[in-house]
C-alpha positions as CSV (number, residue, x, y, z in Angstrom):
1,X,-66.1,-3.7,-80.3
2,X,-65.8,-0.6,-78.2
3,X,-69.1,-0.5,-77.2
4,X,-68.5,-4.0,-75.6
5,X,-65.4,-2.8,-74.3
6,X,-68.0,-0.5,-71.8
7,X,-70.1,-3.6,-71.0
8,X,-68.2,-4.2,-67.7
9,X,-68.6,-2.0,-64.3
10,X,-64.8,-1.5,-64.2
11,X,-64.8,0.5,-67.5
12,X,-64.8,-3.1,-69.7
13,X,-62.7,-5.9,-70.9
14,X,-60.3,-5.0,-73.7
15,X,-60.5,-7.7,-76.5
16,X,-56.7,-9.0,-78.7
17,X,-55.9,-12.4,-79.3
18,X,-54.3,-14.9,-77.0
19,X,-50.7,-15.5,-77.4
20,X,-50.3,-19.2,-79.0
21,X,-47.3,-20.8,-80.9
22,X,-47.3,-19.4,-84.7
23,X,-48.6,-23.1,-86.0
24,X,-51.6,-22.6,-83.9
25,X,-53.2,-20.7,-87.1
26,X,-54.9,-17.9,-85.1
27,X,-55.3,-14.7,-86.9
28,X,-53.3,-11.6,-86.5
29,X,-56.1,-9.3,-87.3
30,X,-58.5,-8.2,-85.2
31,X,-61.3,-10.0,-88.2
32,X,-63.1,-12.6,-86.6
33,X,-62.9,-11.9,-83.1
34,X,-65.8,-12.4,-80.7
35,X,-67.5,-10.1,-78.8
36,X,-67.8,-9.5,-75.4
37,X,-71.4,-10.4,-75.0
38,X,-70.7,-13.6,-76.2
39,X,-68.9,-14.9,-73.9
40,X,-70.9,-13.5,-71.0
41,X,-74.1,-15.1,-72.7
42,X,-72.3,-18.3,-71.9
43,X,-70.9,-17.6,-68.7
44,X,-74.8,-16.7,-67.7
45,X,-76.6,-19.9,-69.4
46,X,-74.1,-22.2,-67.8
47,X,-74.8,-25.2,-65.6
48,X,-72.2,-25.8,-64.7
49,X,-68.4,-24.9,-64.2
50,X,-65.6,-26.4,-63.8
51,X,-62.7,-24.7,-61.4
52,X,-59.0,-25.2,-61.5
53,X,-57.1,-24.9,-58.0
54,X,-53.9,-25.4,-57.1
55,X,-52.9,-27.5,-54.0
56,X,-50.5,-26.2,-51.5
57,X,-47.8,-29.2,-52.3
58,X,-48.2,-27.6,-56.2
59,X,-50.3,-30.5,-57.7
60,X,-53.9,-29.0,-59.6
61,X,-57.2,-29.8,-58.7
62,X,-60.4,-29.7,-60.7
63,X,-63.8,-29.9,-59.8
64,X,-67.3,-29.5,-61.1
65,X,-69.5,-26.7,-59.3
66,X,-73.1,-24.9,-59.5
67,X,-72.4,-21.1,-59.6
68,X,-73.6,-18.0,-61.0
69,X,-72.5,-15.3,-63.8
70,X,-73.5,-12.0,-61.9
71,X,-72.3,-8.9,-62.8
72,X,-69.4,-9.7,-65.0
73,X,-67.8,-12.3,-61.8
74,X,-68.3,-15.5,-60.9
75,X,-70.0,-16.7,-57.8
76,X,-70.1,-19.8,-56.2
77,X,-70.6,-21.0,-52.6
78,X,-69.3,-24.3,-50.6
79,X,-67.7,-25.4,-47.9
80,X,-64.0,-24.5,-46.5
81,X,-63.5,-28.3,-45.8
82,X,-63.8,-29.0,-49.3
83,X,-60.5,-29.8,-51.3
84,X,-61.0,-26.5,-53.9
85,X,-61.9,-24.7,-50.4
86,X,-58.9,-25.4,-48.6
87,X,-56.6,-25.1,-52.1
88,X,-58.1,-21.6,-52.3
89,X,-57.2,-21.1,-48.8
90,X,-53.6,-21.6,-49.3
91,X,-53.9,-20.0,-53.2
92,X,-56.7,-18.0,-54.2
93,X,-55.5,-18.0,-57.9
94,X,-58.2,-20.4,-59.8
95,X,-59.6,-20.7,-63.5
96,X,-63.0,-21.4,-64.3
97,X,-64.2,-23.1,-67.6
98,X,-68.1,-24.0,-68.9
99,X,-69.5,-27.1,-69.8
100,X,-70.4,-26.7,-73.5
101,X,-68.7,-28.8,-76.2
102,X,-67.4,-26.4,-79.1
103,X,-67.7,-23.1,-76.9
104,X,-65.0,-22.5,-75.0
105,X,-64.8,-19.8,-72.2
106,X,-62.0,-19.9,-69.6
107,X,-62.2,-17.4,-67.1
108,X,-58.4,-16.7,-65.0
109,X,-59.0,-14.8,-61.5
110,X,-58.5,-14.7,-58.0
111,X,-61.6,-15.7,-56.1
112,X,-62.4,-14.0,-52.6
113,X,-64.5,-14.9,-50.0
114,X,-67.7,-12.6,-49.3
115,X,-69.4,-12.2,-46.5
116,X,-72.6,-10.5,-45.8
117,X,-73.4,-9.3,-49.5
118,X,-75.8,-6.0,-49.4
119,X,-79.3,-7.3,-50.1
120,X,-79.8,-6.4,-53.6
121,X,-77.1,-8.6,-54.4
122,X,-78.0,-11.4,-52.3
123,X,-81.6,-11.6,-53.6
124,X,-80.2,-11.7,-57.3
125,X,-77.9,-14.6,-56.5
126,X,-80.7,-16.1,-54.8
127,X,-82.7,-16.0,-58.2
128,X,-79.8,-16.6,-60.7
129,X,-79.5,-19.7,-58.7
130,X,-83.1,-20.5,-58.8
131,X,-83.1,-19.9,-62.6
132,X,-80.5,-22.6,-63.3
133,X,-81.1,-25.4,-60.5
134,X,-84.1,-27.0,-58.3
135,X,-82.1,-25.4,-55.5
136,X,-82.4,-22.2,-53.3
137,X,-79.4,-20.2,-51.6
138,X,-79.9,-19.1,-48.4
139,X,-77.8,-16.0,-47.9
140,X,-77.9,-16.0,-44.1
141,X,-75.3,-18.2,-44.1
142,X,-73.2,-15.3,-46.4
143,X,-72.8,-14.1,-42.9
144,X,-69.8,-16.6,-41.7
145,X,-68.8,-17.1,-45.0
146,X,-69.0,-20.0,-47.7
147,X,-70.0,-17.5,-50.8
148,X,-67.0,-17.1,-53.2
149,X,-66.6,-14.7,-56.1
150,X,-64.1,-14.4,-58.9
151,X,-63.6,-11.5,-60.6
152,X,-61.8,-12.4,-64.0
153,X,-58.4,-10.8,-64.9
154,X,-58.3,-12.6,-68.1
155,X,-60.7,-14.7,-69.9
156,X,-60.6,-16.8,-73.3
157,X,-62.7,-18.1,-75.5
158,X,-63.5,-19.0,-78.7
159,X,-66.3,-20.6,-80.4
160,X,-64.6,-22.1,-84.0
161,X,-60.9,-22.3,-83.5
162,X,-58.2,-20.8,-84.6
163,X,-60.5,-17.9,-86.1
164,X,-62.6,-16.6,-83.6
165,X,-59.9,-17.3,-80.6
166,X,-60.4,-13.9,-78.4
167,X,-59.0,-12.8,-75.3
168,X,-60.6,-10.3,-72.7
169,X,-58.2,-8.6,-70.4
170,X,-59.8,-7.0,-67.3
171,X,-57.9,-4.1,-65.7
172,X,-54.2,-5.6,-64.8
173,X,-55.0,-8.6,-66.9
């Protein structure tokens, strides 16, 4: 596991378990967890994503979204105006979960705005994008806004549960 621990840019996720009630039945050893790389796999092949926002009077708000698993964060563009646009105005705290039956991955963060990526990163947006959907980005607009990322402090997952239930903490996490 420690060589997935150096997958990530910011020196890597550590991997325990998540904290559950004891009836829950997840292990205490380490036996079983997943790695890393699973989970990323995943957040990659994804179509899409669900977010969790809060609203400013405290209620939540979910919503389905297209976005992109680029170097170990989540990125995803749409309008201010929108509902999770203006909740992540008021709270930028969020959590992001894939579509996909049995596997579960639940990504906790705090998603920023990003304007005017560098180029490199544009263009591979551009074609992670193209990769998943009949749509193109257009990263001129990056410029005033409308590109979000989220950079995971904690994410979860787990493909049979209670045995392979894993957490990754990210720095603070």
């Amino acid at each position: 596991m420690a060589e997935e621990q150096a997958s990530s840019g910011r020196g890597g996720p550590t991997a325990d378990r998540p904290d559950v009630p004891e009836g829950y039945g997840v292990p205490k050893s380490d036996e079983g967890m997943l790695p890393w790389s699973w989970a990323r796999e995943r957040l990659q092949e994804a179509k899409l994503y669900w977010v969790g926002t809060t609203r400013p009077d405290g209620r939540p708000h979910a919503s389905p979204i297209w976005g992109a698993w680029v170097d170990d964060a989540f990125w995803f563009e749409g309008s201010p105006e929108t509902r999770w646009g203006k909740n992540l105005a008021a709270n930028p705290a969020i959590v992001v979960h894939i579509e996909r039956g049995e596997d579960v991955v639940i990504v906790e963060g705090v998603a920023e705005d990003v304007t005017g990526p560098d180029e490199t990163l544009a263009a591979r947006l551009v074609e992670a994008f193209a990769a998943k959907y009949d749509y193109r980005l257009d990263p001129t607009g990056w410029t005033e806004g409308g590109l979000h990322t989220v950079r995971p402090t904690v994410v979860m997952g787990w493909g049979t549960f209670p045995t392979t239930a894993t957490r990754w903490r990210f720095g603070e996490g």
